[in-house]
N, C-alpha and C positions, 0 to 999 in steps of 0.2 A: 393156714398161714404158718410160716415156719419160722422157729425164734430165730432171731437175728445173731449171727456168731461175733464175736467181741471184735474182728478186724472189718465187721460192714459198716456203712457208711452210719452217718450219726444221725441223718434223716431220710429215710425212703418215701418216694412219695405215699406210700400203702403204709408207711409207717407214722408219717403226718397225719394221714386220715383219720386214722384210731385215735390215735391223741389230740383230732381237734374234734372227735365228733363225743369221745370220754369228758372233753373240756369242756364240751357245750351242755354234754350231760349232766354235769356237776352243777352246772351255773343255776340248771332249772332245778337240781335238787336242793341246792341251798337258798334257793326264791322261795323255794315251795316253801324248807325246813325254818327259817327264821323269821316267817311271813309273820307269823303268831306276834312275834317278841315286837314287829313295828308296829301293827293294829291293834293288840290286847287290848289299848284303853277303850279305844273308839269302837271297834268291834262288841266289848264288853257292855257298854253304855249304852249300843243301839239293841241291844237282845234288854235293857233296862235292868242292868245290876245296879245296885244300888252304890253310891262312891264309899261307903264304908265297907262294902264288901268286894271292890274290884281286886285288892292284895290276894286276897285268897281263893277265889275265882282263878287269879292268874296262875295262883300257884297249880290248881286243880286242873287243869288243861293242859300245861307244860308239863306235870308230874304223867297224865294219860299218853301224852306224845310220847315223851321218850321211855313210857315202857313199852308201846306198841313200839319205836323203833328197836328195842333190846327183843323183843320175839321175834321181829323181821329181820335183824342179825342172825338171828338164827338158822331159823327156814332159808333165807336165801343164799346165806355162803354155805351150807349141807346143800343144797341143791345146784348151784354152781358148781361145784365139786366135784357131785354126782352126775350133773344133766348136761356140762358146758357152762361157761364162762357168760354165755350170751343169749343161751337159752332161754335165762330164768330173767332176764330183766323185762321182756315183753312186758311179760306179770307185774312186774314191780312198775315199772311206768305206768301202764293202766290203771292200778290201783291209787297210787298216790295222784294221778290227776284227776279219777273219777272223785277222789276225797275230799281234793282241792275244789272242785268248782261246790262239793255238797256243803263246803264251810261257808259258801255264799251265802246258804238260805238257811240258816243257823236260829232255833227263836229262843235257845237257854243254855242254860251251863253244861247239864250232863249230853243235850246232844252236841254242842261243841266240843267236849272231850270226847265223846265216842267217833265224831267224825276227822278230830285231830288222833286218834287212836290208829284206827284204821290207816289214815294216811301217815302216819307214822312206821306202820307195818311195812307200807310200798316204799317209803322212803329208803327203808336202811336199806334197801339191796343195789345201788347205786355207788357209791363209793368205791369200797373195799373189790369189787369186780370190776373197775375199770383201772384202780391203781394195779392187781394181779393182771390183768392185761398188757396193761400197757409194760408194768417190769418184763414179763414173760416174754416179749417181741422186739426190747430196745437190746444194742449192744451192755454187756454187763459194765461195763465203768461209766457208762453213758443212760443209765436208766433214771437216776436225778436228775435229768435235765426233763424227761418226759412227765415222770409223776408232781413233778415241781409247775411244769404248763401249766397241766391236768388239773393241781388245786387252784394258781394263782388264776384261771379263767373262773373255776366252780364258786369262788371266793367273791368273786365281783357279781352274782347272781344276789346278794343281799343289798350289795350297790343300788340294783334294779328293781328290788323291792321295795327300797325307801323312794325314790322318785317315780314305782308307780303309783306307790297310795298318795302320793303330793300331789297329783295330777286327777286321780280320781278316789270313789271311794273303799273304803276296805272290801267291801262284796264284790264291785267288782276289780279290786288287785286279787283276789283269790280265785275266782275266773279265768283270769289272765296266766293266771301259774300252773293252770288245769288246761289249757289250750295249749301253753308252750310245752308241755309234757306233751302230749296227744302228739304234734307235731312232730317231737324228739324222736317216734316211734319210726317215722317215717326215714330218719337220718340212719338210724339204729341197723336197717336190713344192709347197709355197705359196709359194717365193721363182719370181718370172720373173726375164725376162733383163731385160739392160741396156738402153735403146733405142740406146746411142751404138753396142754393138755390132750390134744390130740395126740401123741405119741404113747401116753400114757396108756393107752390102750395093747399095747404090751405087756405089760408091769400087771402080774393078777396081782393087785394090792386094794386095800379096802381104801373108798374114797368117803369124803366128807363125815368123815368118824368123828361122831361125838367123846365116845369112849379112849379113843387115841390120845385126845388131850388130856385124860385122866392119869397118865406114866408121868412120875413124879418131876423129870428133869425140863419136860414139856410144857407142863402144869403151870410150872414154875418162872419160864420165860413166857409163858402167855400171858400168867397172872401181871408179869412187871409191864408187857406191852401196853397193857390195860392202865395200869398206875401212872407211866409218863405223860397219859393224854388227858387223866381226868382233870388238870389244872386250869384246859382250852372252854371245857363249860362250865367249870364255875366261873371264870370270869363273863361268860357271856352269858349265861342264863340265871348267874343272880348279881354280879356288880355291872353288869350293863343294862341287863335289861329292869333291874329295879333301880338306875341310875336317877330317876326322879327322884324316887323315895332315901335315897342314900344322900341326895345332896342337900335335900333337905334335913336327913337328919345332922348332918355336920352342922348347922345351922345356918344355912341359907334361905335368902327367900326368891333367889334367883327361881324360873322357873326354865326346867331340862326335861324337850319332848323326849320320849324312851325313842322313836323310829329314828331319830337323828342321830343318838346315841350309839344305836346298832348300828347305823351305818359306817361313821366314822370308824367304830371299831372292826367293823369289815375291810373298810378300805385297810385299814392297820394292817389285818391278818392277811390280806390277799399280799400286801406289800412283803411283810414277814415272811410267809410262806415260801415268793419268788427270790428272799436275801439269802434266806436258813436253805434251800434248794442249791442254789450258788457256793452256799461256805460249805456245805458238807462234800459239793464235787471238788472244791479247792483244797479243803484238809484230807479228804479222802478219809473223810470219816464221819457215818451217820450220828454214835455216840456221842464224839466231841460236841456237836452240832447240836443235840436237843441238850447237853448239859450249860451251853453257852445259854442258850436260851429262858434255860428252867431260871438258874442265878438271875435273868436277866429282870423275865418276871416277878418274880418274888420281890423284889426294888421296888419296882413300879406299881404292883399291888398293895404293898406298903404306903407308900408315896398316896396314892389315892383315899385310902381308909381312914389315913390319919390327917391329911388336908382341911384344918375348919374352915368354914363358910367360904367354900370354891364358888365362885360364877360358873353361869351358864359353860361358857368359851372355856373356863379349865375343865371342867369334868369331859365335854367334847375332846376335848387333847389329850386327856389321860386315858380314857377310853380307847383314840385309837391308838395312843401307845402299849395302852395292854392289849390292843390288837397283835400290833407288832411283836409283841413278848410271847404271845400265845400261838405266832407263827411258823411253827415248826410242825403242825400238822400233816404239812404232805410226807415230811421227813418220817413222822412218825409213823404215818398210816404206810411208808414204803418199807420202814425199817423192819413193821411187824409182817408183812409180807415175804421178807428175803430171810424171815428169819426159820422157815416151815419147808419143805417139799410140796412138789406140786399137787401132791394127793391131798393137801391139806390146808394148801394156800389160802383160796378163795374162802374157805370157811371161818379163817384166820382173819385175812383183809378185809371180810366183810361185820363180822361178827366183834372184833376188839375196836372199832371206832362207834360200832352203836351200843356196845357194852359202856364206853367211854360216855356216849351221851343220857343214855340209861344210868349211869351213877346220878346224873343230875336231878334223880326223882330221891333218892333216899339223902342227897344233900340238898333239894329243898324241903325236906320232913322235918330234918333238924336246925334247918334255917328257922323253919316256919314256928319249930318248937321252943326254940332259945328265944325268938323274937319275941313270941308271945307269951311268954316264962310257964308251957307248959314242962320245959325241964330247964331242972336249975342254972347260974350260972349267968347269964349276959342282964339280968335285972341290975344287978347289982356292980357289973363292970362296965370299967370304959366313962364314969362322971355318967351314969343314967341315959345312956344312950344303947339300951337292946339291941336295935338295927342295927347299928356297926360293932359294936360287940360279939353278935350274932356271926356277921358278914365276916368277922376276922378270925372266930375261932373253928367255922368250917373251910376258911383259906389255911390256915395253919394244918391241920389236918389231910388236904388236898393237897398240900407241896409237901409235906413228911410221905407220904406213901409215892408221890412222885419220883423223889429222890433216891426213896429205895426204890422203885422198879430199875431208873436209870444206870444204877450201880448193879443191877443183877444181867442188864442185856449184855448182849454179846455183839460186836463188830459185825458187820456183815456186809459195806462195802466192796463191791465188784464181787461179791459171793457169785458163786455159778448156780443157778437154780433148778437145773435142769436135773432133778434127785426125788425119789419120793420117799415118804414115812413108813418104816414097816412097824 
């Protein structure tokens, strides 16, 4: 398949294709990815954790996930890179459903992290290779209207995950997320490749280099591409998905299921994702568009931390507003893509959204650490409340490195991609 030149049409049907079968892709990667954060309780309780220890359990299994997704960043945008665009995802489907259906028959904690491990691995290689696709193949001033689909469909796959566990049980919603993977694979053989990658085959140049990203000017706008996005999982992997336990500690005695939680906040982000997709093709500009956003968040995180004794219904509302704020996702994960040559795309696209989600292991370390004063500092602030004390000084630290990534990107906007890294 041959990239599309900037005067083709703004939908081809072979150009629909790709983007509704990358969209379908997404939905079941993020069923599969956030499946954890609606079940943790109930999943955890039937393997019989004890309820003083489900916090840390919890912590223990999301901490496994997203490091096996930060190694699967790796492996499969270097092998995308190297192999094709489309090559390496068989693998990563396979793997992430075979993981998915093995989390059904789960009987303890460390084999729940080993087999959220693994399918953490299969996970990451889903993303980052269908937003370089689908950029690669769209008209260039018309490529945010496609990676913007792409998340706003992938986004509504957590929608799917809270009304399958309300209909049955968590073993079998994990089942279910392992079947629609398998299935996916089937859809998978009518997507071709890219032609930019395919062209590329001219160009003797080294592909999915590790070492490439090591040249200091490179480094450097990688390292920022990383910094804008880790703000999207802290809000969801520690003020959503421990939304129970936050609303409690504000002092409430409302009682707030975490799967409702993540949903709303899903809907948020799917909503966010298809607004911030729109305002960056209207201002004709990706930067404008996640700096709107950042400011927007930072509000609304505020807003939430500091709310005493919220009801059930507010925390629900705040949650998917910090869906909404945390919207800029597709934006993000498009921006770091158009920011690289195609020798180096995929490794890019794929590897800074799971780098992104892998921060969320070393900031639940220091959650977990300020919570429980094994490092100083949140006992003592906040009127004796460690949890949101906690919860506010690794938000603070999460939006300062945000803002500087933001300030160091670069424009890239109808960039032409058709260029590789020497």
């Amino acid at each position: 398949m041959s990239a599309a030149p900037a005067s083709a049409p703004f939908m081809t049907p072979r150009i629909w294709l790709t983007v509704l079968v990358c969209g379908l892709g997404y939905f079941v990667d993020i069923y599969d990815l956030i499946l954890f954060s609606i079940v943790r309780l109930d999943s955890l309780r039937g393997i019989g954790v004890p309820e003083a220890s489900l916090m840390a359990a919890s912590e223990q299994v999301l901490q496994w996930q997203m490091i096996g997704m930060l190694l699967g960043g790796i492996l499969f945008g270097v092998l995308a890179d190297k192999r094709g665009r489309l090559s390496v995802l068989l693998g990563s489907i396979l793997l992430y459903s075979l993981m998915n259906i093995a989390n059904a028959f789960v009987s303890s904690v460390p084999m729940y992290a080993l087999f959220r491990f693994l399918g953490g691995i299969g996970l990451a290689g889903e993303l980052g290779v269908a937003i370089t696709l689908v950029a690669e193949i769209m008209p260039r001033h018309s490529r945010g209207y496609g990676t913007t689909i792409v998340a706003s469909m992938g986004i509504l796959g957590a929608v799917a995950a809270y009304f399958v566990h309300e209909w049955f049980d968590w073993r079998t919603a994990f089942v279910a997320g392992g079947l629609m993977g398998l299935a996916l694979l089937a859809l998978r053989v009518r997507v071709h490749e890219s032609g930019m990658f395919q062209r590329m085959d001219s160009h003797p140049v080294a592909r999915g280099n590790l070492l490439m990203m090591l040249k200091p000017h490179r480094l450097m706008i990688y390292v920022a591409c990383i910094a804008i996005g880790v703000p999207i999982w802290y809000v969801v992997g520690i003020l959503v998905t421990f939304s129970p336990e936050l609303t409690a500690a504000s002092g409430s005695s409302a009682t707030v299921v975490a799967g409702q939680a993540v949903m709303w906040c899903y809907v948020g982000l799917s909503a966010g994702d298809l607004v911030s997709g729109l305002i960056s093709q209207w201002l004709k500009s990706r930067k404008r568009t996640v700096g709107l956003f950042l400011a927007l968040l930072s509000g609304i995180i505020a807003w939430y931390l500091l709310t005493p004794e919220r009801s059930a219904e507010l925390t629900y509302w705040q949650c998917a507003l910090m869906g909404f704020g945390s919207g800029y996702w597709a934006v993000f994960v498009t921006t770091a893509a158009e920011q690289f040559g195609t020798n180096l795309r995929a490794t890019v696209a794929t590897t800074v959204p799971n780098f992104v989600r892998g921060a969320l292991a070393p900031a639940l370390l220091i959650f977990g650490a300020l919570r429980t004063g094994t490092l100083p500092g949140a006992e003592t602030m906040f009127a004796g409340q460690p949890l949101i004390g906690s919860a506010i000084i690794v938000g603070i630290g999460t939006m300062t490195l945000a803002f500087l990534g933001w300030y160091l990107l670069h424009e890239t906007f109808g960039k032409d991609l058709e260029y590789v890294e020497m």
